[in-house]
C-alpha positions in Angstrom: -21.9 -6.7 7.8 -22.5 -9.1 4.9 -21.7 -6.6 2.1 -18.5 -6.4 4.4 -17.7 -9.8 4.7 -19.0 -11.0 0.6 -15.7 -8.6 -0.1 -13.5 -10.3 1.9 -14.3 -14.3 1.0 -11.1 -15.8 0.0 -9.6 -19.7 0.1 -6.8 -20.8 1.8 -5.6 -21.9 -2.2 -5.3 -17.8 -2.6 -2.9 -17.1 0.2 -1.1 -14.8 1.0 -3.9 -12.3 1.3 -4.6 -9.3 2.6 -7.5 -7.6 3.2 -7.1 -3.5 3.1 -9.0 -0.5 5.3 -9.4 2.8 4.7 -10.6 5.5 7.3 -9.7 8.3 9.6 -10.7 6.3 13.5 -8.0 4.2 14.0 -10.0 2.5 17.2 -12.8 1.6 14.9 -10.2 0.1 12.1 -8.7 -2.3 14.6 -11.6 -3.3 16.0 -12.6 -4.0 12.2 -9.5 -5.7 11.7 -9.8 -7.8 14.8 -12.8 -9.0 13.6 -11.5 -9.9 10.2 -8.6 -11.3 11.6 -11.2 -13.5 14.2 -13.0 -14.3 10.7 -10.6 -15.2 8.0 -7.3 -15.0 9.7 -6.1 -12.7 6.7 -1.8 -12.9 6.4 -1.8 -9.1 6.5 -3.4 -5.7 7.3 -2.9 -3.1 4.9 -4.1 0.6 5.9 -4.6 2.4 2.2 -3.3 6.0 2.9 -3.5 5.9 -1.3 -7.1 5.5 -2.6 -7.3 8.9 -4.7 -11.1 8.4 -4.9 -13.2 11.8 -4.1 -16.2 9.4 -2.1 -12.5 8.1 0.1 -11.4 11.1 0.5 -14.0 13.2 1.3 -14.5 11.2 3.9 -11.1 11.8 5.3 -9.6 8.2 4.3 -7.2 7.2 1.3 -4.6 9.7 0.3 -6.7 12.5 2.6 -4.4 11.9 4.9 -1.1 12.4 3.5 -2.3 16.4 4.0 -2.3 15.4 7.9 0.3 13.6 9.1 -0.2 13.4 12.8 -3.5 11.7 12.0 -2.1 9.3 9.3 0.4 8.3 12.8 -2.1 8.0 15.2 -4.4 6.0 13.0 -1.1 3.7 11.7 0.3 3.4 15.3 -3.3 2.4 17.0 -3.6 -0.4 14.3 -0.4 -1.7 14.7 -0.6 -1.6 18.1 -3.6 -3.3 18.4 -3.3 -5.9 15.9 0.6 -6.0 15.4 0.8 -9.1 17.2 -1.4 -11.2 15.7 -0.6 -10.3 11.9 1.6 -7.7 10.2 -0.1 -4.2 9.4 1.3 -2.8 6.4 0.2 0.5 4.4 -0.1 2.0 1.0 0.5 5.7 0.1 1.1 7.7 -2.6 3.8 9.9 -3.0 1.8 12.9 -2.0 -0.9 15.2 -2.1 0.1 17.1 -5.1 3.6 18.3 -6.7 4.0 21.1 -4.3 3.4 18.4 -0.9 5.3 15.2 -2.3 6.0 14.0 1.8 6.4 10.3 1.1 10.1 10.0 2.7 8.8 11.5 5.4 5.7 9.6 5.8 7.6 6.4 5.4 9.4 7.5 8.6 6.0 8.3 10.4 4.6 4.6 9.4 8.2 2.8 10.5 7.8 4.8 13.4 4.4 3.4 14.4 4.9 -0.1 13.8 3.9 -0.8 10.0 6.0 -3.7 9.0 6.1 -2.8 4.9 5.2 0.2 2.8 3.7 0.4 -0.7 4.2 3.4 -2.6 2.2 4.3 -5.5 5.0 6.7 -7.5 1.9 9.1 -8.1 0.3 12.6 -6.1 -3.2 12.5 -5.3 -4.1 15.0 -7.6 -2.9 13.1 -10.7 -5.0 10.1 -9.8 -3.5 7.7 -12.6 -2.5 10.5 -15.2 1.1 11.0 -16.1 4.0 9.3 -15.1 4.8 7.4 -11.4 8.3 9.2 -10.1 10.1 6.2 -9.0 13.2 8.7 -7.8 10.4 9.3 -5.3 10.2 6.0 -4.4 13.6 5.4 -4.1 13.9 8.1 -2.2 11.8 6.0 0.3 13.0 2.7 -0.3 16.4 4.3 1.2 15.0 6.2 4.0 13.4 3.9 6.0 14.8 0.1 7.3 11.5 -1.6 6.4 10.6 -3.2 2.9 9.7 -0.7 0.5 7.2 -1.8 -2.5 7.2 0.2 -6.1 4.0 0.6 -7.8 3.3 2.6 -10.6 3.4 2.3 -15.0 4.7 -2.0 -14.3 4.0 -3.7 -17.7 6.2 -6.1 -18.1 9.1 -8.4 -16.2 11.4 -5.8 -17.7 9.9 -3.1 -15.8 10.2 -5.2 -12.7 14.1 -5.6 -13.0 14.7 -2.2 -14.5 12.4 -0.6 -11.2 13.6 -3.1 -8.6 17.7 -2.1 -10.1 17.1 1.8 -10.3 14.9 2.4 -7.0 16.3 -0.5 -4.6 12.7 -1.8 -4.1 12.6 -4.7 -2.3 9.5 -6.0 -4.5 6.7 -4.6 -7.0 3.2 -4.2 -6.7 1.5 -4.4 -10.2 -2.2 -2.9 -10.8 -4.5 -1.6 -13.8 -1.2 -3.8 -16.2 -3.5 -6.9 -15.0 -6.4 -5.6 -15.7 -5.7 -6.2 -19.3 -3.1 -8.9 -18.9 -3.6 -11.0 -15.7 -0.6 -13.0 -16.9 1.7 -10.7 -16.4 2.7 -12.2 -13.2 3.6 -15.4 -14.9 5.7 -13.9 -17.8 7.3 -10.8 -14.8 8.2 -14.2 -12.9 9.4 -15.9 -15.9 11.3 -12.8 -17.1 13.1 -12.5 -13.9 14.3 -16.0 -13.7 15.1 -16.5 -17.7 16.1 -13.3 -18.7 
């Protein structure tokens, strides 16, 4: 619809973009993602498996679920499936439901398994939404379990914390998000950081 499509206008100047769904019917996301892709010819796919947000959620999409994993693989695998050939389909999870279900290694294996081409991991359990502290031995845990790329998100500030997280986890990149909010040039200075010291 046009609410639909206003949120996905992007110019070819912006690239690489993605444009990420959330939802529980993987037959309706890739036939939403095969109109996009007919649309805007986005570089990527991204499933969120991460959104924390109760009106997500309750709805069975985001993070919801990480709590039901032979869903999470059915809806991964039709997308990739269906769409795989024409773009990548990537995901974004959290590292769990809450501090007794942290299942991201083993959801990384579920997503390889079903086609997704790259993983984001948000160091963070559902239930602490963006309180505490992202466990990137979580992540790393990941980034070594599976053959695809991993991607570390969670408390990135700075170009420091982009060398010091890439070094300690074995990312293979970083995915910075509320640190722009405040500072969108952080990407600029991480860059700079990285290349300069």
């Amino acid at each position: 619809d046009k609410r639909t499509r206003k949120y996905t206008e992007f110019d070819d100047e912006q690239r690489p973009v993605g444009v990420q769904l959330f939802g529980a019917d993987g037959g309706r996301m890739t036939e939403a993602s095969k109109r996009i892709i007919d649309w805007k010819r986005p570089d990527f796919i991204d499933i969120n498996f991460g959104c924390p947000v109760n009106k997500v959620v309750s709805r069975n999409g985001g993070s919801a679920l990480l709590r039901d994993c032979p869903m999470l693989a059915r809806v991964a695998g039709t997308i990739a499936r269906g769409v795989g050939d024409e773009v990548p389909v990537t995901a974004k999870i959290r590292i769990g439901w809450d501090r007794e279900s942290v299942n991201a290694p083993e959801v990384c294996h579920i997503l390889e398994d079903s086609g997704v081409q790259a993983i984001a991991i948000h160091g963070r359990t559902r239930s602490q939404g963006y309180s505490g502290e992202a466990d990137w031995k979580v992540i790393g845990e990941c980034a070594n379990a599976v053959s695809i790329p991993v991607i570390g998100n969670g408390d990135i500030s700075s170009g420091a914390d982009v060398k010091k997280r890439r070094h300690e986890s074995g990312v293979r990149g970083v995915m910075i998000g509320r640190a722009a909010m405040g500072q969108p040039w952080i990407f600029q200075h991480a860059k700079h950081f990285l290349s300069t010291g």
